[in-house]
C-alpha positions, 0 to 999 in steps of 0.5 A: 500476456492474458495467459501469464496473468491468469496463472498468476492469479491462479497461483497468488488469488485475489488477496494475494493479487492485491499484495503484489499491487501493495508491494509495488506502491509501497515499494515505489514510495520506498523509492521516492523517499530514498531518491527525491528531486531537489526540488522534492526535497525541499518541498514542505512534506519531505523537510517536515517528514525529515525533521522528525527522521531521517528520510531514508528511516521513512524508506526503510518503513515503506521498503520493509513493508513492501518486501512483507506484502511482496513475499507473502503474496505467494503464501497462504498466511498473509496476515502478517503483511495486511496488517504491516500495510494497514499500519504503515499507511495509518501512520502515515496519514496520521504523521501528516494529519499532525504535520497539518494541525501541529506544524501547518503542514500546507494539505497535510489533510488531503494527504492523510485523508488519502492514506487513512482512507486506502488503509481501510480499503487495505482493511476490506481488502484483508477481510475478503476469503479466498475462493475457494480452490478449483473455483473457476473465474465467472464470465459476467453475461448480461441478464435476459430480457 
């Protein structure tokens, strides 16, 4: 298993490793929006969410979003899916924070503060290089005394 994760980090690098952690939670969103609970359904941020679209238009953003960050995962040019990650998430944050101060969308604040903060974390993320190739993975050793 290490050694399968290792190839796969060789192969992807690191902003790649972290598009594929982005496609999974984008995609799992993706899945939540298009198959809530009941209960889910009813709660106050999906009935807010559906008043301004249908609920499968919101998994269809967040599905788009994370088949980009899946496929360009494997590919050198990746800004295209940083960027769609950053948005999305931006627009989330922001669609709550609005829920919030228009509708009294009950800790609509806590939600967008949530995603506005991991967009710029997606935004940091984005800005790192990759190594460069033929690097190799330094072991952390514990400094002399």
């Amino acid at each position: 298993m290490r050694k399968a994760a290792s190839s796969l980090r060789r192969r992807v690098g690191h902003r790649g490793s972290a598009l594929l952690f982005f496609a999974v939670l984008d995609l799992v969103y993706c899945h939540s929006l298009l198959l809530p609970s009941p209960q889910a359904r009813r709660g106050e941020l999906l009935t807010f969410l559906a008043s301004m679209l249908p609920l499968w238009t919101w998994a269809a953003a967040w599905g788009a979003v994370g088949a980009l960050c899946l496929v360009q995962a494997f590919r050198s040019r990746d800004q295209a899916a940083f960027a769609a990650a950053i948005g999305l998430k931006v627009l989330w944050g922001v669609v709550t924070l609005g829920g919030w101060v228009i509708a009294g969308l009950d800790r609509g604040y806590v939600t967008a503060s949530v995603w506005l903060v991991f967009a710029a974390f997606v935004g940091i993320v984005a800005s790192w290089p990759e190594p460069p190739h033929g690097w190799k993975e330094r072991t952390w050793t514990p400094p002399s005394a």
